[in-house]
C-alpha positions as CSV (number, residue, x, y, z in Angstrom):
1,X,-25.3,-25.9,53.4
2,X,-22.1,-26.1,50.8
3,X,-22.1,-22.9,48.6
4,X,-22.6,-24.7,44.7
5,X,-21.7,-22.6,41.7
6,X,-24.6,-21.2,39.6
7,X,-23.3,-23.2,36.9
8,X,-24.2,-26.7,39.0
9,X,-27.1,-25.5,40.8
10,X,-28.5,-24.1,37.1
11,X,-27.8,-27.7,35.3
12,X,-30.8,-29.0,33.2
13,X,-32.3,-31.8,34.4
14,X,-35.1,-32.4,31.6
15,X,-35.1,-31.8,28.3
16,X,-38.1,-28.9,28.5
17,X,-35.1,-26.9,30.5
18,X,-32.5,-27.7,27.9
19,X,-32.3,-23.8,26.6
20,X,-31.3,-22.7,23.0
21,X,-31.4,-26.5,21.4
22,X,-34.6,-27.3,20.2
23,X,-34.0,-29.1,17.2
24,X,-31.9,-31.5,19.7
25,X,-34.5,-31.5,22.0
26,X,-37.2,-32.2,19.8
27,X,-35.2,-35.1,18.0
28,X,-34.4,-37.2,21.3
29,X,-37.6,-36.8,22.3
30,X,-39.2,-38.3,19.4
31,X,-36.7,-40.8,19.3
32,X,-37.4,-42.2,22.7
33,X,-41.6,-41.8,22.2
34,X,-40.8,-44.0,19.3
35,X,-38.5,-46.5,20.6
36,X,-36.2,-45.3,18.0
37,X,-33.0,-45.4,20.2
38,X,-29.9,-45.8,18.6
39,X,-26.9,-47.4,20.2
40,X,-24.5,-44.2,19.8
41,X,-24.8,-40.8,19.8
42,X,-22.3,-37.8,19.1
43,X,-22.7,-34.7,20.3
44,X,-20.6,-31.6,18.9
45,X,-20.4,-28.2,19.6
46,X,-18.9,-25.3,21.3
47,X,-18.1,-25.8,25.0
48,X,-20.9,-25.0,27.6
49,X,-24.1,-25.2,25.5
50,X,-25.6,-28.4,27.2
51,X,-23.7,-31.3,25.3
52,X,-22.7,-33.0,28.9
53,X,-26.4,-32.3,30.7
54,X,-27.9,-33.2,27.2
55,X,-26.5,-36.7,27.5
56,X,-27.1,-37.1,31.2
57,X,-30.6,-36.4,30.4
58,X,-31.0,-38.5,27.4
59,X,-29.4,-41.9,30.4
60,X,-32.3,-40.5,33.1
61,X,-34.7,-41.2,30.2
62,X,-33.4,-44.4,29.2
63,X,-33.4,-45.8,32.7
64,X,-36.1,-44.0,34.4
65,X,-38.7,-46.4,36.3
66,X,-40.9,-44.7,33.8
67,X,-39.1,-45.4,30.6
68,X,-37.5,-44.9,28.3
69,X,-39.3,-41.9,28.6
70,X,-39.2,-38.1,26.8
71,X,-39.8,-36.9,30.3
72,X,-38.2,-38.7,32.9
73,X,-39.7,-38.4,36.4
74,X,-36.5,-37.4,37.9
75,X,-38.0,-38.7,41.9
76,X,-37.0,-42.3,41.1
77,X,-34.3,-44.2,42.3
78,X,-32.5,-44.5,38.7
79,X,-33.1,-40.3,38.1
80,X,-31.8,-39.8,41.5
81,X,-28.6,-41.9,41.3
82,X,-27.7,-40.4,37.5
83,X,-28.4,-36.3,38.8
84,X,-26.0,-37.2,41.9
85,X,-23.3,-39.2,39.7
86,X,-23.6,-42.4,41.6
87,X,-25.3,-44.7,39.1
88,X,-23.3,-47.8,38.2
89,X,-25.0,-48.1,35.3
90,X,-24.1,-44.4,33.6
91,X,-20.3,-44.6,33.4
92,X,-18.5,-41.0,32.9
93,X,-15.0,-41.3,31.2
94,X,-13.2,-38.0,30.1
95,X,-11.3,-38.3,26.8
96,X,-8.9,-36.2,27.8
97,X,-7.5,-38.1,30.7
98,X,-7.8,-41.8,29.2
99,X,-7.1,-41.1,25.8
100,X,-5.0,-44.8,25.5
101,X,-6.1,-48.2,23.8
102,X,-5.8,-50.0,27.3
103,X,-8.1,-47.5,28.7
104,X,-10.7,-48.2,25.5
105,X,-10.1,-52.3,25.9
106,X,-11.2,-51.9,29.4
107,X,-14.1,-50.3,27.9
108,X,-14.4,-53.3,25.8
109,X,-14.7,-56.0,28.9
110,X,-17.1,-54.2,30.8
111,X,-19.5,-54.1,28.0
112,X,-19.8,-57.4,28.0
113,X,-21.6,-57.5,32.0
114,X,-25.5,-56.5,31.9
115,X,-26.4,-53.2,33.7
116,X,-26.3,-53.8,37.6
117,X,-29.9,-52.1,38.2
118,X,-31.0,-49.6,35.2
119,X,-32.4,-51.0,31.9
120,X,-29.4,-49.6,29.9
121,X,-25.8,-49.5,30.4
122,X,-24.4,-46.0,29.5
123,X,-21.0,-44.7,28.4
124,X,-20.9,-40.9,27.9
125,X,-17.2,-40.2,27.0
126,X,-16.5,-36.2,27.1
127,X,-14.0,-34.7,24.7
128,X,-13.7,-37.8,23.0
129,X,-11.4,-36.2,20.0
130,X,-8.7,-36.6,22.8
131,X,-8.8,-40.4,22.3
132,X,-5.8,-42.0,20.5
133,X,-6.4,-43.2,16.7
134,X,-5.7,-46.8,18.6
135,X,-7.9,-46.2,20.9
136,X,-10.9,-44.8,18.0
137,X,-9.5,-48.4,16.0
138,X,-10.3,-50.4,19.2
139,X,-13.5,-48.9,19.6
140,X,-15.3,-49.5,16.2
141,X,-16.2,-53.0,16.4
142,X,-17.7,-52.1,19.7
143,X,-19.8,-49.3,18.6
144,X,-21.1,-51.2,15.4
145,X,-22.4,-54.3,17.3
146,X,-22.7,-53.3,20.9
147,X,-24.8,-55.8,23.0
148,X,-28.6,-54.7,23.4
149,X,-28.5,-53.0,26.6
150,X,-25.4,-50.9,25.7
151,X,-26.0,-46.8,24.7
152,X,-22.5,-45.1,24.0
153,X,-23.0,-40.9,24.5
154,X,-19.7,-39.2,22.5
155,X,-19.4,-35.2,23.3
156,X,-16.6,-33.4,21.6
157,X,-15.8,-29.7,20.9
158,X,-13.8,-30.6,18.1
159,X,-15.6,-32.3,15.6
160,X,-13.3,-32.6,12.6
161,X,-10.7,-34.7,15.2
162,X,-13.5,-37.1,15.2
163,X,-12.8,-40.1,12.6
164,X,-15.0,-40.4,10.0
165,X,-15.5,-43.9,11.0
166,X,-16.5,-43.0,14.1
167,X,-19.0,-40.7,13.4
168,X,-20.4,-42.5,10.5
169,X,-21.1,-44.8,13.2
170,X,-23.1,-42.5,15.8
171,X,-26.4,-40.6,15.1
172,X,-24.8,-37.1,15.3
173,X,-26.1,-33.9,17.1
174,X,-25.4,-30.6,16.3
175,X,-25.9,-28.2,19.2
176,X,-25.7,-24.6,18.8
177,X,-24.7,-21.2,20.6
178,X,-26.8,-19.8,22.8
179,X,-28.7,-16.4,22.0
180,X,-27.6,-13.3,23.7
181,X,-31.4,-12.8,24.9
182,X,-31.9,-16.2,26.0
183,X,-28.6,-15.9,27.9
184,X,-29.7,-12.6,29.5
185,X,-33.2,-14.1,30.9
186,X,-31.8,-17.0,32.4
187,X,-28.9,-14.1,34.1
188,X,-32.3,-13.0,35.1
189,X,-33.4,-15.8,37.0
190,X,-30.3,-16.2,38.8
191,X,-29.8,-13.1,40.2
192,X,-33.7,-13.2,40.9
193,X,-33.0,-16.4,42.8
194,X,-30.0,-14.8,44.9
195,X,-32.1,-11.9,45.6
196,X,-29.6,-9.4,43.8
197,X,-30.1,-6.0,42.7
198,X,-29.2,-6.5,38.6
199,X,-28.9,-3.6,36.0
200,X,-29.7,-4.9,32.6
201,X,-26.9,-3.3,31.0
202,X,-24.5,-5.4,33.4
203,X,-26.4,-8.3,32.8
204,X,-26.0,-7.7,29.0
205,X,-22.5,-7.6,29.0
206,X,-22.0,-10.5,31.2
207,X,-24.4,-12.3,27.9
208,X,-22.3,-11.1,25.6
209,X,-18.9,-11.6,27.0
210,X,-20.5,-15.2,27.5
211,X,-20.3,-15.7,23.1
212,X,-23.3,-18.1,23.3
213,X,-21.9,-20.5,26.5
214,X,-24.8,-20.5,29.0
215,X,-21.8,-22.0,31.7
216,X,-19.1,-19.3,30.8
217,X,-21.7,-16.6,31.7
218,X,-23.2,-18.1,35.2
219,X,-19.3,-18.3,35.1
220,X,-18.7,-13.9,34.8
221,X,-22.1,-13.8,37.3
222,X,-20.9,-15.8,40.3
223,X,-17.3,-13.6,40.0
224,X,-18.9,-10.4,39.6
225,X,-21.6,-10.8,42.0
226,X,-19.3,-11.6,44.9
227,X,-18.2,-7.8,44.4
228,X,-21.3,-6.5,43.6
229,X,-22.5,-6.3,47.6
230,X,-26.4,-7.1,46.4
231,X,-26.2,-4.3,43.8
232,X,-24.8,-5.1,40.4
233,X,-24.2,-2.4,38.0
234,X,-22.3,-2.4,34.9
235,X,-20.1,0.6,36.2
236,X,-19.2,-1.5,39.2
237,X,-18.0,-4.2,36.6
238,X,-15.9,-1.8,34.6
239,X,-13.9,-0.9,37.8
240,X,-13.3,-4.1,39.2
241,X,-12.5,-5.7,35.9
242,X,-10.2,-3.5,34.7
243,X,-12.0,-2.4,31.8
244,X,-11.8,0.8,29.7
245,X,-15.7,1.5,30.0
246,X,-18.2,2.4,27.4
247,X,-18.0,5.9,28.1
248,X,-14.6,6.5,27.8
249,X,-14.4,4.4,24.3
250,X,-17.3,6.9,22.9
251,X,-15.3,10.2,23.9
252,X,-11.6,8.3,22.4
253,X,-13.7,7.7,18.9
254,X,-16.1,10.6,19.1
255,X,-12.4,13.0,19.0
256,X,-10.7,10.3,16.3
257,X,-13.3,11.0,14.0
258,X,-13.3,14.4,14.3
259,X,-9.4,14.5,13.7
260,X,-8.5,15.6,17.3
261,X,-5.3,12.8,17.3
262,X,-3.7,15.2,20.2
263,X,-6.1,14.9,22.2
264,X,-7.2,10.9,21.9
265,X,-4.0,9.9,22.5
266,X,-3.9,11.5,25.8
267,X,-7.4,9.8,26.7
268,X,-5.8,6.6,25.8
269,X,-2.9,7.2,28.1
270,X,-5.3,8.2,31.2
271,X,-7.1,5.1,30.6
272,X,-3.9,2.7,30.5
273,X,-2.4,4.5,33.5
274,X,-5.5,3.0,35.4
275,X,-4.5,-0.5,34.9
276,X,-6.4,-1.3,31.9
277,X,-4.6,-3.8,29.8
278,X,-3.9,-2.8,25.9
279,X,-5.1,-5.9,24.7
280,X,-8.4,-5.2,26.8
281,X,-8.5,-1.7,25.1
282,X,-8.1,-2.7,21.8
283,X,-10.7,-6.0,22.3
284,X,-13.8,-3.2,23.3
285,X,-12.5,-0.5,20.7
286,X,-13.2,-3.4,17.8
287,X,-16.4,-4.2,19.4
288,X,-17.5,-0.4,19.8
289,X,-16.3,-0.1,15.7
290,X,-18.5,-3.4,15.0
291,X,-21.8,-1.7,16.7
292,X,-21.1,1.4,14.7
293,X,-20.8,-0.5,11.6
294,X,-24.5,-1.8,12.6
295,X,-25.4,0.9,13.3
296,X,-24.8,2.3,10.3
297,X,-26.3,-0.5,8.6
298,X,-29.4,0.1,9.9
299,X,-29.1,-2.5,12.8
300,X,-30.3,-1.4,16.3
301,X,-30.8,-4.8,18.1
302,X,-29.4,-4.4,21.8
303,X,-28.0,-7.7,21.6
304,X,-25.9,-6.8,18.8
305,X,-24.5,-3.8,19.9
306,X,-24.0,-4.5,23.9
307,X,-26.1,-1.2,24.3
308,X,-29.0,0.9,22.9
309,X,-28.6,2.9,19.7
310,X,-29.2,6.1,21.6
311,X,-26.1,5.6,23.6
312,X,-24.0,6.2,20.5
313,X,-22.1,9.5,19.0
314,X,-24.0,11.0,16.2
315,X,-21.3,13.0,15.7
316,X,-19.2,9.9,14.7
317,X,-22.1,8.2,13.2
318,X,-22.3,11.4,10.9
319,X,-18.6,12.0,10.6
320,X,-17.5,8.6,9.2
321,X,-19.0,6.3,6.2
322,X,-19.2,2.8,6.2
323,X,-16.3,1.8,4.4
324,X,-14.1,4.2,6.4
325,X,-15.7,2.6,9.6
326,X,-14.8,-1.0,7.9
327,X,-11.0,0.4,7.6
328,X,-10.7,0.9,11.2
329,X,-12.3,-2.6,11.7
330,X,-9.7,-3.8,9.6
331,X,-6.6,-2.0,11.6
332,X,-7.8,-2.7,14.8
333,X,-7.8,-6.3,14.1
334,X,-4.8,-6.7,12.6
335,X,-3.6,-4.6,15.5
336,X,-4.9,-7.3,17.5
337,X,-2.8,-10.0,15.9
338,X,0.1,-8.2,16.1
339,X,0.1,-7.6,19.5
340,X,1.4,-10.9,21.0
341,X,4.8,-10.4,19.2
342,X,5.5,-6.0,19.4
343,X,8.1,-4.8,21.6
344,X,5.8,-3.0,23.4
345,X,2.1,-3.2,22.7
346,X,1.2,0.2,23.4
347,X,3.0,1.5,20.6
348,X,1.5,-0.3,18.3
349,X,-1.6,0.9,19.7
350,X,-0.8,4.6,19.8
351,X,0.6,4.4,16.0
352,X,-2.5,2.5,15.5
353,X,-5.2,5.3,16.9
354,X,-2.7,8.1,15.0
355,X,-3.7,6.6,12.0
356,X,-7.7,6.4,13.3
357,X,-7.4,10.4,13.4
358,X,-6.9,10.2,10.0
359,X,-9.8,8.3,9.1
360,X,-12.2,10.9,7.8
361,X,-9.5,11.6,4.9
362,X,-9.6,8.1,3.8
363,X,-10.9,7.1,0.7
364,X,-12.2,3.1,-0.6
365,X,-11.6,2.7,-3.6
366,X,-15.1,1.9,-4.3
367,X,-15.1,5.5,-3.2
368,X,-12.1,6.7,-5.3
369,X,-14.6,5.2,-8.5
370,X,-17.2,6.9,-7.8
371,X,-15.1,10.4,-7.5
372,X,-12.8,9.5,-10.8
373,X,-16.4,9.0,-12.1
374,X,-18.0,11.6,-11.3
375,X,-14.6,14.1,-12.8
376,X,-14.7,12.5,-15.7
377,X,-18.6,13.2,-16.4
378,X,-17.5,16.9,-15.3
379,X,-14.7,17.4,-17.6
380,X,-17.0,16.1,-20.4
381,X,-19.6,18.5,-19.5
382,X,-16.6,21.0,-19.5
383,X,-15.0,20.4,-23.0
384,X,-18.7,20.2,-24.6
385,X,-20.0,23.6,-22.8
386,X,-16.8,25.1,-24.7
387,X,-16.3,23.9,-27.2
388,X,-13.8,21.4,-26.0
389,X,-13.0,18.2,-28.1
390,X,-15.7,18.1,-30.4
391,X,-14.9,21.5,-31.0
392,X,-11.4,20.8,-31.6
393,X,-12.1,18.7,-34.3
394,X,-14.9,20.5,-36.3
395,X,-12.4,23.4,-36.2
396,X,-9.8,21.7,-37.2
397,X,-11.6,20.1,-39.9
398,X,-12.3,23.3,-41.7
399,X,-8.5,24.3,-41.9
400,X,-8.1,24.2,-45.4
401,X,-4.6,21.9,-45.5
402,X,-1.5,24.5,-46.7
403,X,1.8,23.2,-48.1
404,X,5.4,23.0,-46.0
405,X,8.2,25.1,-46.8
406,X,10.1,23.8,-49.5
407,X,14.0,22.4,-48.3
408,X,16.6,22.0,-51.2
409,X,17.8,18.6,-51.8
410,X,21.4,17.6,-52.5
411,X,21.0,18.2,-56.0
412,X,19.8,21.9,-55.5
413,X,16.7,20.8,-56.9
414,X,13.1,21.2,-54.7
415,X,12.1,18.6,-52.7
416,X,8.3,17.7,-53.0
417,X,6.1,19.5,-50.7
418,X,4.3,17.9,-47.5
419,X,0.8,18.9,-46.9
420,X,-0.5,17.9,-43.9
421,X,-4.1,18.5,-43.1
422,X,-5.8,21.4,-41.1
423,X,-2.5,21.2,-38.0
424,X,0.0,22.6,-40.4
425,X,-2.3,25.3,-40.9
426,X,-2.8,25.8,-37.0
427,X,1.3,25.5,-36.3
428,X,1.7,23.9,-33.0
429,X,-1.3,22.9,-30.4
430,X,-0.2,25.9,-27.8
431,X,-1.3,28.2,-30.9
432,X,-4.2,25.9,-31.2
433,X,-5.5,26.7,-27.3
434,X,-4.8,30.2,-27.6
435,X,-7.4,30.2,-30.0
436,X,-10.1,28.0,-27.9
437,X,-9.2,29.9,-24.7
438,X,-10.3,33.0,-26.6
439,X,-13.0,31.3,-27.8
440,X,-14.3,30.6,-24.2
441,X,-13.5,33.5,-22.6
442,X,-15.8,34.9,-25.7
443,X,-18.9,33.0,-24.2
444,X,-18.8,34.8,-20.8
445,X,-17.7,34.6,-17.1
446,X,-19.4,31.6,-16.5
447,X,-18.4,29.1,-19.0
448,X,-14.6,29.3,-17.4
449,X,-15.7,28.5,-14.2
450,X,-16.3,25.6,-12.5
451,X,-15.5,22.3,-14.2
452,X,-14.9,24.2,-17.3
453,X,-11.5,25.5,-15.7
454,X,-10.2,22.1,-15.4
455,X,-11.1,20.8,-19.1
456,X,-9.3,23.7,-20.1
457,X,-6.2,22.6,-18.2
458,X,-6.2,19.4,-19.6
459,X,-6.2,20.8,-23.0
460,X,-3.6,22.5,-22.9
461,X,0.0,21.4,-23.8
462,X,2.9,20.5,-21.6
463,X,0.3,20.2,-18.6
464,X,2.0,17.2,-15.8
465,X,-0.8,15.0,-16.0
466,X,-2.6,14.8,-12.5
467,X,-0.4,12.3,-9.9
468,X,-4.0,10.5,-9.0
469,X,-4.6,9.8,-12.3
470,X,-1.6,8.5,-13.2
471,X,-1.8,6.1,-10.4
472,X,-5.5,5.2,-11.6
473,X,-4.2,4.2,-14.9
474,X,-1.4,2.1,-13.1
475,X,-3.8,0.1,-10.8
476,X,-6.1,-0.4,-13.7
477,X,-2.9,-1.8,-15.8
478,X,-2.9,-4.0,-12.8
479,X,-5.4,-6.0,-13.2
480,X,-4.5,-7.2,-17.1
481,X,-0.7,-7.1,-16.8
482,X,1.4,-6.4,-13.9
483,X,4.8,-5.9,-15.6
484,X,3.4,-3.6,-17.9
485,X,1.9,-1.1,-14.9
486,X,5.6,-2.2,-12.8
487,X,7.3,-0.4,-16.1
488,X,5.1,2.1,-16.7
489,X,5.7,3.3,-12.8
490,X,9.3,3.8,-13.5
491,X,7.9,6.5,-16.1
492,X,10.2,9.7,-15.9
493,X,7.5,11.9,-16.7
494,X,3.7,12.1,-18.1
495,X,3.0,15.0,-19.8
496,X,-0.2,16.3,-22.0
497,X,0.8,17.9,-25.4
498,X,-2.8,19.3,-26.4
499,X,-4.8,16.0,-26.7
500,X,-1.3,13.9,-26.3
501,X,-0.4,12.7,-23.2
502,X,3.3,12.0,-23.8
503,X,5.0,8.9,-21.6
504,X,9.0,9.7,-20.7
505,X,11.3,6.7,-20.2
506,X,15.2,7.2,-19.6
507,X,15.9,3.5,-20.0
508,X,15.2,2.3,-23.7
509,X,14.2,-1.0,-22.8
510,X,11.5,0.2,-20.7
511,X,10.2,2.6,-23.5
512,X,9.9,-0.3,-26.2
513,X,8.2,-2.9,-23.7
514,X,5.4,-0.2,-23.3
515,X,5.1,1.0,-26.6
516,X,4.5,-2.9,-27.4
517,X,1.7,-2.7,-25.7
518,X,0.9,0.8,-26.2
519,X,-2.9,-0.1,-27.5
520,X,-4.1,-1.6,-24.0
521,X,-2.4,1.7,-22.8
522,X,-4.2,3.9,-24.7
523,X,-7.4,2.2,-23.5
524,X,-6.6,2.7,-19.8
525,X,-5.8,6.3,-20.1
526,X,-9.0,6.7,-22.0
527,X,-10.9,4.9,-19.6
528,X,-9.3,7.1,-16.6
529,X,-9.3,10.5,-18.4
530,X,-12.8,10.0,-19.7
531,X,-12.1,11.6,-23.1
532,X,-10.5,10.6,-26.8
533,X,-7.0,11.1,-26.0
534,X,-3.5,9.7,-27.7
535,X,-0.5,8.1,-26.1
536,X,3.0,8.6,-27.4
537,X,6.2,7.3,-25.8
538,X,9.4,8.8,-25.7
539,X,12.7,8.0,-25.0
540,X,15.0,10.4,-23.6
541,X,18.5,9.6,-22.7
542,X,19.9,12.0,-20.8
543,X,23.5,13.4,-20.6
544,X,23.7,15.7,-17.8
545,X,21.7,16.4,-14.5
546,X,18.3,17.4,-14.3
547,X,15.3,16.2,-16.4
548,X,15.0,17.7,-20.0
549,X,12.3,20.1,-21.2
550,X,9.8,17.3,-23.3
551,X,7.9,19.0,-26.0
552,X,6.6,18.8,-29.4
553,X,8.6,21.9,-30.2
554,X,11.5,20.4,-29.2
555,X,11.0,17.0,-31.4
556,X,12.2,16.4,-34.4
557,X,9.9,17.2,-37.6
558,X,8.0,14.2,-38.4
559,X,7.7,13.4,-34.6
560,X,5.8,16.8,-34.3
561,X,3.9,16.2,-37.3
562,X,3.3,12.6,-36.3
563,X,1.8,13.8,-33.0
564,X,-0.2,16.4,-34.6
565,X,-1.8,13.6,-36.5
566,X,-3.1,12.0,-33.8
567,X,-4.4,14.9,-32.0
568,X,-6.7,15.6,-35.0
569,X,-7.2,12.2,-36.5
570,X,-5.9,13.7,-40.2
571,X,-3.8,12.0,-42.9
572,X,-0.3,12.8,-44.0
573,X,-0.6,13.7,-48.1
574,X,2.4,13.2,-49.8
């Protein structure tokens, strides 16, 4: 007897055996108990989920001795002829081979000739999106008004290359992947029926390599059981396939996460020197990173993760977060795309697994938030435990305002004094924090620790504001207008002057188009600093190397008095 693939020897041959498309199932067969059959039918979906035995089933029922029947007998002459492909009255065309209008008229004058034996005459056309839009034209009259005894079957892969006309035409079916589980128990049965030793974890990756084709998995089974000597086991597949192994992929990731770069880059050049292909690599890393992300989630269904949750690190299930997790997803698959057009593949994948070592550093920006968030409630904590802003003010507000020196005027007269409120009476804001730093220190050791260490280096002067926030008030600039955050990123310098933060520009231009919009500014760098602060900006045009000392004591009067204002919310009396 002929050896016959598993894929020919497994075929459906009734609808009960039909696996994984029960809506279509159960539609057909309620069609044909009520004599509800339509004249064409189209049925779509991915390749080797039934669509070819469907309609070969749905002519046995039409013509069966029986019928039309939901369950044809299969022992009659008619079921006979259509399982062996000798009926003359079930005509198999493939699309892709006659795809011209000749080959559809021909179509055309046959249908006009009643069946030779069987009680329908049946077209099933595979692929039938490879027909010509000719060939689709000279087929429409014919499937609006066939004869009686004439049933056209359409299958295609490609739906949307399918006129509308045409479909609009058929009664469409939908069919579906198969599930992973119902592709491992019919794996099962085969290697039952062979009499093969099968490990569940081999058959479970022969199901999932499968994505949902019943025919592309008895496909894997008949290759790797003719290797398998009566014993199949998934390490026997890894070996002869060429692939990296489970095993190996848990050790490479369990010593990315925990920053060991050295060291995974050496596993990852042991496992190509065995012949394992990059792409392969990079295919079963993404799918190892896709189970963690489940598990992580909270999913632990085998058929998901191509193994049992036990099987896993913890250490890299405790080690990285889900968004960080999602990151590498993200790499790896663009890694992926790339690969077909780098110079060399595995140095994209070795810059690619560098950057995975760094992974446990990496920061979302939901994550970013949250700690911005979570700084800003400190440093408000910190300026209220000490004193800090509110304190600022009620302090300052009991200054009792004093006058400014007087300056002669050209006529040798006095000028009018200026009183400015309560910050003429402090001097500058460095004298100002001397006096609240000794006010702190006053309440004990552990009022200047903690957060309360950092509000006090934001309040006091000529402090850099912190590079991470500055880039937070950038990105948030973003979002409302882009030129402004592209100027404001050209800034010379950010500086804090007591409760100023002071902007630098050396370019003019770029000074005025931000102090135009110098109120949405404000509001971002309160929003990002979490506190009640000003904005001033400066230009500074510079005449030799270096960048200049920026200061209030270096401004002119009435900018330092201008500032001052704004620090303590006073009024300039006259």
């Amino acid at each position: 007897m002929s050896y016959e693939v598993t894929a020919n020897r497994k075929r459906p041959s009734d609808f009960e055996s039909l696996v994984g498309q029960e809506f279509v199932v159960t539609t057909l067969k309620n069609s044909l108990s009520q004599g509800r059959i339509a004249h064409a039918y189209l049925f779509a979906g991915p390749r080797g989920v039934g669509k070819t035995s469907a309609a070969r089933i749905l002519a046995k029922a039409l013509n069966c001795e029986k019928g039309p029947t939901p369950n044809p007998c299969g022992i009659c002459t008619q079921c006979k002829e259509i399982a062996q492909g000798s009926a003359l009255d079930v005509i198999e065309i493939d699309g892709a081979s006659n795809t011209s209008v000749n080959d559809v008229r021909q179509i055309k004058d046959e249908v006009l000739f009643a069946p030779a034996s069987g009680r329908y005459k049946v077209y099933i056309i595979d692929e039938v999106h490879m027909l010509s839009n000719s060939a689709f034209n000279a087929l429409l009259k014919t499937i609006e008004e066939p004869p009686p005894y004439i049933v056209f079957i359409f299958a295609t892969t490609e739906i949307h290359k399918v006129p509308p006309t045409i479909r609009s035409r058929c009664q469409q079916f939908n069919f579906r992947l198969i599930p992973v589980e119902t592709i491992l128990t019919k794996l099962q049965e085969a290697a039952s029926d062979l009499g093969i030793q099968a490990e569940e974890a081999a058959l479970l990756w022969i199901a999932k390599e499968a994505t949902g084709s019943l025919r592309d998995a008895y496909t894997i089974f008949d290759q790797v059981v003719s290797f398998a000597e009566g014993q199949l086991t998934l390490k026997k597949i890894q070996d002869k396939l060429g692939l990296t192994g489970f095993d190996r992929i848990n050790t490479l990731v369990e010593l990315l996460a925990l920053g060991k770069g050295n060291e995974a880059l050496q596993l990852f050049d042991q496992v190509i020197t065995t012949g394992v292909a990059v792409e392969q690599f990079v295919i079963e890393l993404t799918d190892y990173y896709r189970s963690l992300l489940f598990l992580k989630l909270g999913i632990q269904k085998p058929s998901l993760l191509g193994y049992t949750a036990d099987r896993f690190s913890p250490t890299v299930l405790e080690a990285l977060s889900v968004r960080q997790i999602e990151k590498a997803l993200s790499l790896l698959l663009e890694l992926y795309r790339n690969l077909r057009y780098s110079i060399n593949g595995r140095f994209e994948a070795e810059l690619v697994l560098s950057r995975l070592a760094d992974l446990r550093n990496y920061l979302s920006r939901e994550e970013l938030l949250e700690r911005i968030l979570a700084l800003r409630q400190e440093l408000r904590y910190a300026t209220g435990a000490g004193g800090g802003q509110k304190g600022i003010e009620t302090g300052a507000a009991q200054k009792k305002p004093v006058n400014e020196p007087q300056a002669e005027g050209e006529n040798g007269g006095a000028s009018p004094p200026e009183r400015v409120e309560s910050i003429e009476a402090k001097g500058s804001a460095e004298e100002w924090d001397t006096e609240e730093q000794e006010s702190l220190e006053g309440q004990g050791e552990e009022a200047i620790t903690g957060g309360l260490q950092i509000g006090i280096a934001k309040a006091r002067g000529k402090e850099e504001l912190e590079p991470s926030l500055r880039q937070g008030i950038i990105t948030s600039l973003k979002r409302k207008k882009l030129t402004l955050s592209s100027t404001l990123e050209k800034a010379e310098a950010w500086r804090w002057q007591g409760n100023v933060l002071i902007i630098v520009f050396r370019n003019k231009f770029s000074a005025d188009l931000v102090q135009a919009d110098l109120p949405l500014v404000t509001q971002k760098v309160r929003e990002v600093v979490g506190r009640e602060v000003e904005v001033v900006v400066r230009f500074e045009n510079r005449t030799e190397e270096g960048v200049p000392e920026t200061s209030l004591a270096e401004g002119g009067k009435e900018d330092r008095i201008e500032i001052a204002r704004k620090v303590f919310r006073g009024e300039i009396i006259q």
